[in-house]
PDB file with SEQRES, HELIX, SHEET and CRYST1 records, atoms N, CA, C and O in Angstrom:
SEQRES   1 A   83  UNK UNK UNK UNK UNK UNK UNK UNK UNK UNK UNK UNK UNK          
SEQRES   2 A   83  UNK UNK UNK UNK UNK UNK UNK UNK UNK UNK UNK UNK UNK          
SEQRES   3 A   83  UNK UNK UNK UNK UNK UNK UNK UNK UNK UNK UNK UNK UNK          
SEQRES   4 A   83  UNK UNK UNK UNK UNK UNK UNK UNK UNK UNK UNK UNK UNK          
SEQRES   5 A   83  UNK UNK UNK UNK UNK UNK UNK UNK UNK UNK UNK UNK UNK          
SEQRES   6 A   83  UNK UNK UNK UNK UNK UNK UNK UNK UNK UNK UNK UNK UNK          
SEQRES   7 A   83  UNK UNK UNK UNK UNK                                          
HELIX    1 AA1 UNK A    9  UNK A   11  5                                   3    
HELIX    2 AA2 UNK A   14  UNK A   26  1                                  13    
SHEET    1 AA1 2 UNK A  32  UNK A  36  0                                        
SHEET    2 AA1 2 UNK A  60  UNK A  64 -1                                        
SHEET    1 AA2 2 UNK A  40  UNK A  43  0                                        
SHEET    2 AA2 2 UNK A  53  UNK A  55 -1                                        
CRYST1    1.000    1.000    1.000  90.00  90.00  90.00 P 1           1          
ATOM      1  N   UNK A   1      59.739  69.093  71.466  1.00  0.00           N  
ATOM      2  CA  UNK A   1      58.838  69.214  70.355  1.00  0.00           C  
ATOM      3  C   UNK A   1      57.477  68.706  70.790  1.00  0.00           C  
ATOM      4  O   UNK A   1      57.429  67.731  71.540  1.00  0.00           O  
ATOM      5  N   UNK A   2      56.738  69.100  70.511  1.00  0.00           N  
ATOM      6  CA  UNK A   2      55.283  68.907  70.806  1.00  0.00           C  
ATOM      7  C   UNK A   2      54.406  67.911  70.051  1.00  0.00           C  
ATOM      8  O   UNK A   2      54.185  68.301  68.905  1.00  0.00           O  
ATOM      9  N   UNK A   3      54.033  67.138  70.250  1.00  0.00           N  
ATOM     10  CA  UNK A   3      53.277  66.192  69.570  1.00  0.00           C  
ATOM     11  C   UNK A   3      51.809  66.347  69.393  1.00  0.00           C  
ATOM     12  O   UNK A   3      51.005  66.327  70.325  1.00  0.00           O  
ATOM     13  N   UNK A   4      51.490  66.513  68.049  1.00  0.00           N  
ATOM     14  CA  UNK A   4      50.051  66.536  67.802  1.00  0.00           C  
ATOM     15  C   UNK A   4      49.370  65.381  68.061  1.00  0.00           C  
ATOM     16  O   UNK A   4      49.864  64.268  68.242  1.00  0.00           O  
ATOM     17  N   UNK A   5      47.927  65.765  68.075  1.00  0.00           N  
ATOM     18  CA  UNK A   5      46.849  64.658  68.200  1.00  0.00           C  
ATOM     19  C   UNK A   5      46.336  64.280  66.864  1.00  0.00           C  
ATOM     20  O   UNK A   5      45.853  63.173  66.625  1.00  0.00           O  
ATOM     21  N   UNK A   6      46.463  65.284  65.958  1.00  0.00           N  
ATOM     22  CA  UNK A   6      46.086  64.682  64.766  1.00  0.00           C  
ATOM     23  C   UNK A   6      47.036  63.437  63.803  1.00  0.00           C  
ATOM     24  O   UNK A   6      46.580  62.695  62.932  1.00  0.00           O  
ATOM     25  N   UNK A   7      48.280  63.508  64.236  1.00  0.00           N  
ATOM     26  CA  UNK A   7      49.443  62.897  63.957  1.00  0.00           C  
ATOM     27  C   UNK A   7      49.276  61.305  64.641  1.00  0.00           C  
ATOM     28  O   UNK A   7      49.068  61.673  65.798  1.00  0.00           O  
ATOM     29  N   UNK A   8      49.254  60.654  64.672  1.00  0.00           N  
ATOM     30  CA  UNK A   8      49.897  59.208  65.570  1.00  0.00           C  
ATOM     31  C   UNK A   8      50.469  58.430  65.089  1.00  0.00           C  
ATOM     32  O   UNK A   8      49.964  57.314  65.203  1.00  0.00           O  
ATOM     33  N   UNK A   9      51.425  58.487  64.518  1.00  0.00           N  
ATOM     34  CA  UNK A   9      52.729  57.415  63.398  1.00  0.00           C  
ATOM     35  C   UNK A   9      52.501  56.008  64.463  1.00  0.00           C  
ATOM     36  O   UNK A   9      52.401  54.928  63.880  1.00  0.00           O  
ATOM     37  N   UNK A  10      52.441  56.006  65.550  1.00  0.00           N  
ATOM     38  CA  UNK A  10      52.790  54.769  66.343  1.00  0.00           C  
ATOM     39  C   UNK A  10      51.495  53.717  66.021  1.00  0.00           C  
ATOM     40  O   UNK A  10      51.510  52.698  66.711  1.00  0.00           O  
ATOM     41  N   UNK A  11      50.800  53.799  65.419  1.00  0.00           N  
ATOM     42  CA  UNK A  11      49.251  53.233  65.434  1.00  0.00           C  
ATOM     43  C   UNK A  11      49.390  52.428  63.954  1.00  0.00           C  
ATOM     44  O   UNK A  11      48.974  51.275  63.844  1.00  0.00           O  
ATOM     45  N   UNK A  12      49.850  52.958  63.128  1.00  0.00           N  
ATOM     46  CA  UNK A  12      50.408  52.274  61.350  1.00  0.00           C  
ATOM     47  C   UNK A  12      51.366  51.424  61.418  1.00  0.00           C  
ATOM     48  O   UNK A  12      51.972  51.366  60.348  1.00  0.00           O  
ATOM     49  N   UNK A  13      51.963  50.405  62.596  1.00  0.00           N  
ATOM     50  CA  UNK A  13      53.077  50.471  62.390  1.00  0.00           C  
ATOM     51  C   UNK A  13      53.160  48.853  61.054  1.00  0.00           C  
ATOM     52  O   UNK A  13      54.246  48.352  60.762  1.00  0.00           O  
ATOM     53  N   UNK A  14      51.825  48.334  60.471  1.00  0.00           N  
ATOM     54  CA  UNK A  14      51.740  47.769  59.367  1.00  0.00           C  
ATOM     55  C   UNK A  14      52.759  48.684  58.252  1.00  0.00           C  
ATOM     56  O   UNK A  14      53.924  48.460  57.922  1.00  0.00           O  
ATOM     57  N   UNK A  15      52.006  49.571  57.913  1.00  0.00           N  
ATOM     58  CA  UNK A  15      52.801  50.335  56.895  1.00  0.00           C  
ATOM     59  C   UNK A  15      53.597  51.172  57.254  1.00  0.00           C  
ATOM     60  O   UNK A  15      53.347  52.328  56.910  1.00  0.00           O  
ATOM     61  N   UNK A  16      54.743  50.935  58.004  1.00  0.00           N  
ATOM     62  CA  UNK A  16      55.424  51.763  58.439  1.00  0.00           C  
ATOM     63  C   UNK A  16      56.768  50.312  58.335  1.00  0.00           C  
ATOM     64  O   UNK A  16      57.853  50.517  57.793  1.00  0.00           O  
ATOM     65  N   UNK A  17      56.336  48.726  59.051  1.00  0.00           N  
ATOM     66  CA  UNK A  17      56.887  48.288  58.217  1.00  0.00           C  
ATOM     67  C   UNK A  17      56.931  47.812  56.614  1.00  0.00           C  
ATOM     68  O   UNK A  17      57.923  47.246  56.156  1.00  0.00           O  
ATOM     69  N   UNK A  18      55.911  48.062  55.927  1.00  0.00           N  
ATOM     70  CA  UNK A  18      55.616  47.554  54.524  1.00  0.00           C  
ATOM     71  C   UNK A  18      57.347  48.939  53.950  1.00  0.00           C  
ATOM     72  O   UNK A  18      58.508  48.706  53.616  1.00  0.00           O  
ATOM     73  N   UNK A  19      56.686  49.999  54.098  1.00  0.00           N  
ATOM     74  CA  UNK A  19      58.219  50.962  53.721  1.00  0.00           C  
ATOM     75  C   UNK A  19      60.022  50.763  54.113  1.00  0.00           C  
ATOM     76  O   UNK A  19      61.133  51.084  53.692  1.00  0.00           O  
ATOM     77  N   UNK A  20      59.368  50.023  55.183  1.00  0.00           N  
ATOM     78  CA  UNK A  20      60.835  49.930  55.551  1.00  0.00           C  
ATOM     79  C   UNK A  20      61.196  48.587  54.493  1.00  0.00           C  
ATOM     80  O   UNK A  20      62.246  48.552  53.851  1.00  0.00           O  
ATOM     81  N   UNK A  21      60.259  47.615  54.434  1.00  0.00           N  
ATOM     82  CA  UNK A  21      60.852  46.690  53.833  1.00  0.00           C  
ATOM     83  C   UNK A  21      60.779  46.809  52.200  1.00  0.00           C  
ATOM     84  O   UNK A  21      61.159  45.941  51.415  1.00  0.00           O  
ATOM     85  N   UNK A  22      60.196  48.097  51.858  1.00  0.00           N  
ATOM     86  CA  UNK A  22      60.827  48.296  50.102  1.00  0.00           C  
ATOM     87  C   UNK A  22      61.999  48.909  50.108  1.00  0.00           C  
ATOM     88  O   UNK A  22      62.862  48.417  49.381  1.00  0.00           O  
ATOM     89  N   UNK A  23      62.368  50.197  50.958  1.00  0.00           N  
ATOM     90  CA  UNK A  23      63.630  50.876  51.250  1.00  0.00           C  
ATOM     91  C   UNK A  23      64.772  48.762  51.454  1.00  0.00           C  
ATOM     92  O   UNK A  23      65.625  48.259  50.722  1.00  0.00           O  
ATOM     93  N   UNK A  24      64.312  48.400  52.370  1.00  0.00           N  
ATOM     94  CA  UNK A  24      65.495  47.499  52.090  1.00  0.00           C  
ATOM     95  C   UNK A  24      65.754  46.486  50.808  1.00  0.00           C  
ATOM     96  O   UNK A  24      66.863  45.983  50.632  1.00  0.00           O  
ATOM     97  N   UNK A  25      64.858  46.281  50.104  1.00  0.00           N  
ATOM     98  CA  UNK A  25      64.601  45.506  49.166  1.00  0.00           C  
ATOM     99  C   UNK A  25      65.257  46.476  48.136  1.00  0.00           C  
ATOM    100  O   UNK A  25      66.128  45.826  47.559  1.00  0.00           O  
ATOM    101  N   UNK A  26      65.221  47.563  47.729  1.00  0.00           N  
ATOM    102  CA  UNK A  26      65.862  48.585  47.052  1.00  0.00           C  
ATOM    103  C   UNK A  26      66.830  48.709  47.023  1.00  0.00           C  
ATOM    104  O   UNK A  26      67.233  48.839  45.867  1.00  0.00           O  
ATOM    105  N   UNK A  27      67.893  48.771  48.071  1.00  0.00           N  
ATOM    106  CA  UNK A  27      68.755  48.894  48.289  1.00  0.00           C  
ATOM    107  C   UNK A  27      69.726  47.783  48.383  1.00  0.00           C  
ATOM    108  O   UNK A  27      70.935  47.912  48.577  1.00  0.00           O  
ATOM    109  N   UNK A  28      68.750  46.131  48.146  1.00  0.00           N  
ATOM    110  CA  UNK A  28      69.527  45.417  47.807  1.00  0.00           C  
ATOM    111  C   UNK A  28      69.726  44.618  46.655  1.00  0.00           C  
ATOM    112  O   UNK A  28      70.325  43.597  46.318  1.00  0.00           O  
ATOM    113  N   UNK A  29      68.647  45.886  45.972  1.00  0.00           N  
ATOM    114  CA  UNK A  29      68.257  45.523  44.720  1.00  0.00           C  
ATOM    115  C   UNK A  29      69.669  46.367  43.877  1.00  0.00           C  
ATOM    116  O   UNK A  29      70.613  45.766  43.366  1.00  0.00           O  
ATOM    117  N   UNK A  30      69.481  47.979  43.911  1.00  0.00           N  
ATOM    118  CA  UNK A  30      70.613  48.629  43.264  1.00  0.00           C  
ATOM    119  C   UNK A  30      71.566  49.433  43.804  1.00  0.00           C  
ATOM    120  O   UNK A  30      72.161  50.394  43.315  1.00  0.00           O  
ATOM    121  N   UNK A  31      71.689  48.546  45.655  1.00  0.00           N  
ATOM    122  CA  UNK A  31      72.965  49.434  45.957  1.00  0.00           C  
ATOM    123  C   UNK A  31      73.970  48.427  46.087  1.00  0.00           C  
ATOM    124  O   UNK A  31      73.714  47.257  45.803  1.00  0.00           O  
ATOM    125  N   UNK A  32      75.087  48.786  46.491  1.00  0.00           N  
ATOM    126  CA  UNK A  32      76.713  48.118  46.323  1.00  0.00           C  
ATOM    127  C   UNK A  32      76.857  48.193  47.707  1.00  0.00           C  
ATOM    128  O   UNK A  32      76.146  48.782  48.521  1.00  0.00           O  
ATOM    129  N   UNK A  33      78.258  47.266  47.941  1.00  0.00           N  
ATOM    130  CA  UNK A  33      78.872  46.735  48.890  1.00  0.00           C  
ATOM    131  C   UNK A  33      79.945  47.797  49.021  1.00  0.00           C  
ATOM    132  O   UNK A  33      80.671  48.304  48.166  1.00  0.00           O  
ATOM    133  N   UNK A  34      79.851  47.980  50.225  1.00  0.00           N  
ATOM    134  CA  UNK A  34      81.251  48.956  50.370  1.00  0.00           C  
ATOM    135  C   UNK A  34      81.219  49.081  52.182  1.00  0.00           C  
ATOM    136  O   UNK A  34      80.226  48.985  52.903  1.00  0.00           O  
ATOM    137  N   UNK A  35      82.816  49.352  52.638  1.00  0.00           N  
ATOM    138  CA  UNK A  35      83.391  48.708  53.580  1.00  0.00           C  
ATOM    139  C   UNK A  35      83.728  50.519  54.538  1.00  0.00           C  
ATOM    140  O   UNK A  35      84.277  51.584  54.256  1.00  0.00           O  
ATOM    141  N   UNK A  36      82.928  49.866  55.826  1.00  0.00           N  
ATOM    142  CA  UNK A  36      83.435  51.368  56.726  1.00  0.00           C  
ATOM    143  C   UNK A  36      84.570  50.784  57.367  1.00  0.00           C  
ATOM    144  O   UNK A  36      84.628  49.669  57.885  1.00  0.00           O  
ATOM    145  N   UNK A  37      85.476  51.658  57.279  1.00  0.00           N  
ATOM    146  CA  UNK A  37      87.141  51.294  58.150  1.00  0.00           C  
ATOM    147  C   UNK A  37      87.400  52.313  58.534  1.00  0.00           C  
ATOM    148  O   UNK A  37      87.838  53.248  57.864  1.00  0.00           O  
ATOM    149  N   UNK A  38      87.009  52.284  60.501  1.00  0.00           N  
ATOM    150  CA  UNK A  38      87.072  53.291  60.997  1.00  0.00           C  
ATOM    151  C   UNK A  38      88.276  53.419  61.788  1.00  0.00           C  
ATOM    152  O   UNK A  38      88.684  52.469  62.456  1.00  0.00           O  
ATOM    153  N   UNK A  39      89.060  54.891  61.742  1.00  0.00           N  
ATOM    154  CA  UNK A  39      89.681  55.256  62.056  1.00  0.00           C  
ATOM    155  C   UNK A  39      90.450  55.367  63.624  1.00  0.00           C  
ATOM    156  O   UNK A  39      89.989  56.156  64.449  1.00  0.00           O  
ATOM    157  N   UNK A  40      91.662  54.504  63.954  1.00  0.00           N  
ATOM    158  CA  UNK A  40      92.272  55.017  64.962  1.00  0.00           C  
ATOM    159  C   UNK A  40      93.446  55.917  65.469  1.00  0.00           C  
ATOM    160  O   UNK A  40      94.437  55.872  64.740  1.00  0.00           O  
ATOM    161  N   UNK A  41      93.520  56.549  66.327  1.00  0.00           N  
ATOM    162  CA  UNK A  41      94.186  57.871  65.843  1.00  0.00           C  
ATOM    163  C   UNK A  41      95.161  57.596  67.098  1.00  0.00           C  
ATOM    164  O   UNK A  41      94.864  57.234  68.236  1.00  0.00           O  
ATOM    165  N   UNK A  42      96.560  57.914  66.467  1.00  0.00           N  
ATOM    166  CA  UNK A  42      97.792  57.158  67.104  1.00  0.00           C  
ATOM    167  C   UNK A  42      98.648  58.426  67.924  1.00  0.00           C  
ATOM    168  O   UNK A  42      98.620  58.715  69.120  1.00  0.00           O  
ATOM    169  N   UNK A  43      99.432  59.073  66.764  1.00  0.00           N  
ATOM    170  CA  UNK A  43     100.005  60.505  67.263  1.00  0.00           C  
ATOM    171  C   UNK A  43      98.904  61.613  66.466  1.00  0.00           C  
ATOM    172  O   UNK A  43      98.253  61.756  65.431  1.00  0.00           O  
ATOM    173  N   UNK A  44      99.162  62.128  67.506  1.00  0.00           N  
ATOM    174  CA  UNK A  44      97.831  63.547  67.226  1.00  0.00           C  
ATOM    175  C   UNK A  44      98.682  64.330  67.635  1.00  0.00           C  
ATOM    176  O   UNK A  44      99.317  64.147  68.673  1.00  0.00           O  
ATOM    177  N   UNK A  45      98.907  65.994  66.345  1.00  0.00           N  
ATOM    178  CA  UNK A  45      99.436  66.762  66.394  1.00  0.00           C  
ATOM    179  C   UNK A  45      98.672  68.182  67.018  1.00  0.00           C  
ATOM    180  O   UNK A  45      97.825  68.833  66.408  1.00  0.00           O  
ATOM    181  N   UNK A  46      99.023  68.382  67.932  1.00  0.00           N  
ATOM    182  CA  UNK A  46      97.885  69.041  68.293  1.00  0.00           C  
ATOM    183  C   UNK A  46      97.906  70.764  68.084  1.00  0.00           C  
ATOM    184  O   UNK A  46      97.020  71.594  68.288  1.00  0.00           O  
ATOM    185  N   UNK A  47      99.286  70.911  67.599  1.00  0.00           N  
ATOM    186  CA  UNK A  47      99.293  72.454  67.179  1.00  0.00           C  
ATOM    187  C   UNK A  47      99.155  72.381  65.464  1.00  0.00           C  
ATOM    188  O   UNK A  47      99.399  73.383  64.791  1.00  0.00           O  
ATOM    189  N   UNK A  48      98.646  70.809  64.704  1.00  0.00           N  
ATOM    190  CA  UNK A  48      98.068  71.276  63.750  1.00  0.00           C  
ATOM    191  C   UNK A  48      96.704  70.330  63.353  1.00  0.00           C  
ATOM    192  O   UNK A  48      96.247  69.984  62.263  1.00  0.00           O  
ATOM    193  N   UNK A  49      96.275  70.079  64.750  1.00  0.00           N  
ATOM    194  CA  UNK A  49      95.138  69.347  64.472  1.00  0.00           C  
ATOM    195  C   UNK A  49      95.054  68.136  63.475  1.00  0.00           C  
ATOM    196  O   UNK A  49      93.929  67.846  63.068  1.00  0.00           O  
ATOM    197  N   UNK A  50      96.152  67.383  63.029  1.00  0.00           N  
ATOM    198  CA  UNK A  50      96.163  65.988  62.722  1.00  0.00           C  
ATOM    199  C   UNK A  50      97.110  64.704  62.792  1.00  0.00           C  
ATOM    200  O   UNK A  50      98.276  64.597  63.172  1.00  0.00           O  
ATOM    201  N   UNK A  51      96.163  63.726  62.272  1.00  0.00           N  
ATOM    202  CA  UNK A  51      97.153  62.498  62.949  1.00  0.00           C  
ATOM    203  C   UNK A  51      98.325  61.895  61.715  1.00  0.00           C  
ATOM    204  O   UNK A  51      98.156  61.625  60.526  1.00  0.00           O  
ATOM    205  N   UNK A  52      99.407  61.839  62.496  1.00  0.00           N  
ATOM    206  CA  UNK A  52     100.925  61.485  61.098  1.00  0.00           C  
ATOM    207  C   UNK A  52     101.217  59.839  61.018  1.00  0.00           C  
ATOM    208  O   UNK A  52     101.983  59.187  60.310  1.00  0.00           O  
ATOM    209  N   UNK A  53      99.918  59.320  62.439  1.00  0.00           N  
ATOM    210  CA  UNK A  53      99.677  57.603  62.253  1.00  0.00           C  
ATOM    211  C   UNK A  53      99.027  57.502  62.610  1.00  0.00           C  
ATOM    212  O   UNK A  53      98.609  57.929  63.687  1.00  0.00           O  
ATOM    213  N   UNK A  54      98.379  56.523  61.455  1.00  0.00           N  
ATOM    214  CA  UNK A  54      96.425  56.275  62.063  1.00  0.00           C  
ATOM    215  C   UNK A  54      96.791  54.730  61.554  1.00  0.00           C  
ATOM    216  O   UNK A  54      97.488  54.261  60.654  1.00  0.00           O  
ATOM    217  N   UNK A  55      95.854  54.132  62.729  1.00  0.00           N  
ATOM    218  CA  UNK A  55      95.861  52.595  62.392  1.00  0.00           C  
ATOM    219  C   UNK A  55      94.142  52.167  62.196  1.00  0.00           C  
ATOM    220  O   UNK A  55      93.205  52.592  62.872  1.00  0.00           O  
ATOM    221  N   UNK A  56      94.098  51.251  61.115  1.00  0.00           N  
ATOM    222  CA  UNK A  56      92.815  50.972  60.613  1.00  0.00           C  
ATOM    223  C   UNK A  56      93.019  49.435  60.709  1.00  0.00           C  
ATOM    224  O   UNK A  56      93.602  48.832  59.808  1.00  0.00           O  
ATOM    225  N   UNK A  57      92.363  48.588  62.195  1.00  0.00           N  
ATOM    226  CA  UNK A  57      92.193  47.685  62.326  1.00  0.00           C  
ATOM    227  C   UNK A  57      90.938  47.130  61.625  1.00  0.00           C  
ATOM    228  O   UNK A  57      91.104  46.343  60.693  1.00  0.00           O  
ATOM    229  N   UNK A  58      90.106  47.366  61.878  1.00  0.00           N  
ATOM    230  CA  UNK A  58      88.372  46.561  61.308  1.00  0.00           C  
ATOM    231  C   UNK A  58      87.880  47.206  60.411  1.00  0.00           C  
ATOM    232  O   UNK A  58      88.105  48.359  60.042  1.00  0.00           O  
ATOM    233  N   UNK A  59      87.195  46.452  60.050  1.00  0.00           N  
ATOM    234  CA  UNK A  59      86.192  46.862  58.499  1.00  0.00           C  
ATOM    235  C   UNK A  59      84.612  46.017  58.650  1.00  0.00           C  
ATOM    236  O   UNK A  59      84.378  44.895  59.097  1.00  0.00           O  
ATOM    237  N   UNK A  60      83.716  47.023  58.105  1.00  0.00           N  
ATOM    238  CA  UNK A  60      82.467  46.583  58.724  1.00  0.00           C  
ATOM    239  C   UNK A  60      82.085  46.778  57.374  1.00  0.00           C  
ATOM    240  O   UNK A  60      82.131  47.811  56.705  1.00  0.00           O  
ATOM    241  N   UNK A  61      81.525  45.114  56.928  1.00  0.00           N  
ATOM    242  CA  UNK A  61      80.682  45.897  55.422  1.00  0.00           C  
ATOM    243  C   UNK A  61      79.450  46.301  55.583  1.00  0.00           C  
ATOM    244  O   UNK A  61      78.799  46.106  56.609  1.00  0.00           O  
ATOM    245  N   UNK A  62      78.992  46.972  54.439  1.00  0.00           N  
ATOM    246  CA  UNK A  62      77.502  47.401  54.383  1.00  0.00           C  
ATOM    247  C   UNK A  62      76.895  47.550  52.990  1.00  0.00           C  
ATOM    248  O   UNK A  62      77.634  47.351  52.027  1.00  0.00           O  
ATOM    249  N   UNK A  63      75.771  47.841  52.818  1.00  0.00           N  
ATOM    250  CA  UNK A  63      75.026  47.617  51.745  1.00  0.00           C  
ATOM    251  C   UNK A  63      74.377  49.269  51.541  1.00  0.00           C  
ATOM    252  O   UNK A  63      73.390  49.543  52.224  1.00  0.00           O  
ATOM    253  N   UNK A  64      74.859  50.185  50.744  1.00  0.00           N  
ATOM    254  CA  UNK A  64      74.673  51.068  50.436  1.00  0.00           C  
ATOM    255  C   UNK A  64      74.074  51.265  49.027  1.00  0.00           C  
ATOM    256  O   UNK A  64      74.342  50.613  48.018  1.00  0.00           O  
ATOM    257  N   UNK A  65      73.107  52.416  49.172  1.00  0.00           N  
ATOM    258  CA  UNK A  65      72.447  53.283  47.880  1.00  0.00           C  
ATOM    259  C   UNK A  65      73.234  54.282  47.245  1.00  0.00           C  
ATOM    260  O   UNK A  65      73.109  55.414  47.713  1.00  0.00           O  
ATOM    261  N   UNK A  66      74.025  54.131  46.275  1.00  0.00           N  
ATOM    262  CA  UNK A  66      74.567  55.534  45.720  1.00  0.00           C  
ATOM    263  C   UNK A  66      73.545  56.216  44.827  1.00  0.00           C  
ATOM    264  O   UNK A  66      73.068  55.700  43.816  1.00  0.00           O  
ATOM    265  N   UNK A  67      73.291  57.272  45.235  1.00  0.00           N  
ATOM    266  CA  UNK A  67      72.454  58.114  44.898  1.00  0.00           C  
ATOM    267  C   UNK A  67      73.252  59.091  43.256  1.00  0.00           C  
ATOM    268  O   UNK A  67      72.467  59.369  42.350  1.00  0.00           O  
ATOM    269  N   UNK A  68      74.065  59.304  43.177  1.00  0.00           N  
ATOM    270  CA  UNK A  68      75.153  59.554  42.348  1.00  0.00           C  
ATOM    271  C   UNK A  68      76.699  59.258  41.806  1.00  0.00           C  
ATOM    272  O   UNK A  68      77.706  59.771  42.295  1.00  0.00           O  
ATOM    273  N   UNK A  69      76.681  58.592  41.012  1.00  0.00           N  
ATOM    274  CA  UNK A  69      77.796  58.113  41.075  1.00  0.00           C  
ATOM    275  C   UNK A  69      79.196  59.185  39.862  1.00  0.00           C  
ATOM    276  O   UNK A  69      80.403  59.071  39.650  1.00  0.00           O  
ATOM    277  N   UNK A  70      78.607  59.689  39.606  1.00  0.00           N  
ATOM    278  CA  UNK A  70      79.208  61.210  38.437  1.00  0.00           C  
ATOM    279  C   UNK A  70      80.446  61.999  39.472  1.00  0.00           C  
ATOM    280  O   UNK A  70      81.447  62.573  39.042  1.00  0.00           O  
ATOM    281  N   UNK A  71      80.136  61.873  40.630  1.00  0.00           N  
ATOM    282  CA  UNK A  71      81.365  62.959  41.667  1.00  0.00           C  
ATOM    283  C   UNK A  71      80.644  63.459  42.393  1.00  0.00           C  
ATOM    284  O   UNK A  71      79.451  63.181  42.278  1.00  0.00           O  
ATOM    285  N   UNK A  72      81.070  64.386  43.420  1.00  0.00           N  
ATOM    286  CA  UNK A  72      80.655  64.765  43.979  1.00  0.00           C  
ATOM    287  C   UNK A  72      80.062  66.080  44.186  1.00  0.00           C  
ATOM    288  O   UNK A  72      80.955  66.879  44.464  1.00  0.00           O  
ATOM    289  N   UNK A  73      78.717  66.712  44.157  1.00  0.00           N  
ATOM    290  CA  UNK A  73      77.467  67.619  43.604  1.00  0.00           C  
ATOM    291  C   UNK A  73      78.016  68.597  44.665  1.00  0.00           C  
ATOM    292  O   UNK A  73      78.793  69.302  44.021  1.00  0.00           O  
ATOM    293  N   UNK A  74      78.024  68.885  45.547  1.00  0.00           N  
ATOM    294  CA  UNK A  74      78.065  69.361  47.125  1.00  0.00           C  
ATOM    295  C   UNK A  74      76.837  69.560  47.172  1.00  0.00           C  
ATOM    296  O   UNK A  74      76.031  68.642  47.324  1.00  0.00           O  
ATOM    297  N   UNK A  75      76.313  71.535  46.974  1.00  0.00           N  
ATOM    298  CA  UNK A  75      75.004  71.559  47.463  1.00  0.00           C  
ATOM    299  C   UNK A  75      74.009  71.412  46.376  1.00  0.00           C  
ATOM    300  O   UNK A  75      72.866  71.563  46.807  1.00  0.00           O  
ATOM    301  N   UNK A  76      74.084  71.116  44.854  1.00  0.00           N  
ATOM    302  CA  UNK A  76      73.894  71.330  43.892  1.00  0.00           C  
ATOM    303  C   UNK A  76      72.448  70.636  43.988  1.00  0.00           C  
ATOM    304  O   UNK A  76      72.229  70.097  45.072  1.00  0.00           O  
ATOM    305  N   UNK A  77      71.530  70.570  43.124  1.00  0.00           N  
ATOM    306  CA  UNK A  77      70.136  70.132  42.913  1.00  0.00           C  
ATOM    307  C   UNK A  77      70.468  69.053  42.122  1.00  0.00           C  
ATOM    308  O   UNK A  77      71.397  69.189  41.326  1.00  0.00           O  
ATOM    309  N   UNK A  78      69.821  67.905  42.203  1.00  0.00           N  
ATOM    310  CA  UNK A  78      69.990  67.099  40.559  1.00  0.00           C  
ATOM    311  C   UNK A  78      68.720  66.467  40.391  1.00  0.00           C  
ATOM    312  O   UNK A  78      67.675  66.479  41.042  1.00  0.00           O  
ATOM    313  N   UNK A  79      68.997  66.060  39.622  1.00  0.00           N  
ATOM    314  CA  UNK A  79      67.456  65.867  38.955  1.00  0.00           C  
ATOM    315  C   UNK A  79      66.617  64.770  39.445  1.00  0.00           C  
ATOM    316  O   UNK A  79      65.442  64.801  39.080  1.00  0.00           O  
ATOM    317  N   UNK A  80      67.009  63.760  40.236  1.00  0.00           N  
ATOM    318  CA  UNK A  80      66.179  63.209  41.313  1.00  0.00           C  
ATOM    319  C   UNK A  80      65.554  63.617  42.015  1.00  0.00           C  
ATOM    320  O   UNK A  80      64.418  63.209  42.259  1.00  0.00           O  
ATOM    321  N   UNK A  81      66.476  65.150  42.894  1.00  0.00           N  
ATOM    322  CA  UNK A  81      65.294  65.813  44.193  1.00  0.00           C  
ATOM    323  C   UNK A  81      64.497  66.477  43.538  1.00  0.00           C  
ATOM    324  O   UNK A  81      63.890  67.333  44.182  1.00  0.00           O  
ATOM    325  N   UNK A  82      64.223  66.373  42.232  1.00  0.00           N  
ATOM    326  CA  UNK A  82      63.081  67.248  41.928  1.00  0.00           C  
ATOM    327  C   UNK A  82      61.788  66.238  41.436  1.00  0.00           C  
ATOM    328  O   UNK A  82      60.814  66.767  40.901  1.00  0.00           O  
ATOM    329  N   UNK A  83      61.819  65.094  41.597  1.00  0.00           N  
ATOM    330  CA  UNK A  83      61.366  64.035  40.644  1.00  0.00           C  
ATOM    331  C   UNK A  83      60.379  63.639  42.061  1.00  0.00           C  
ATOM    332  O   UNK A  83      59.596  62.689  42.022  1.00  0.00           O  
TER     333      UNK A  83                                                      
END                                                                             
């Protein structure tokens, strides 16, 4: 990708952190705690592509934004991305 001259993000990097630190302040303002437990994969079936034992040693918490909490939209619009 080609980089313009009119562009230079690297030169702001004042307000480049001022954003990062409302995005985090936001998010620990109205997002929730919730836990990634990632997957280890034990027997793998391979003429049907899945596992019949998975072991889930660790859990990593994190601090997430739910953007919707109603279910799940797939590609649907809602009324935030238009806002």
């Amino acid at each position: 990708m080609a980089l313009s001259t009119y562009f230079q993000n690297y030169e702001v990097s004042g307000e480049q952190r001022l954003i990062e630190d409302l995005i985090l302040e936001s998010i620990k303002i109205y997002g929730v705690t919730t836990y990634y437990i990632p997957r280890t994969l034990v027997n793998t079936n391979d003429i049907f592509n899945e596992d019949t034992l998975s072991i889930f040693d660790d859990a990593y918490e994190l601090e997430m934004y739910v953007k919707n909490v109603e279910g799940f939209e797939g590609e649907a619009i809602s009324y935030l991305d238009l806002v």
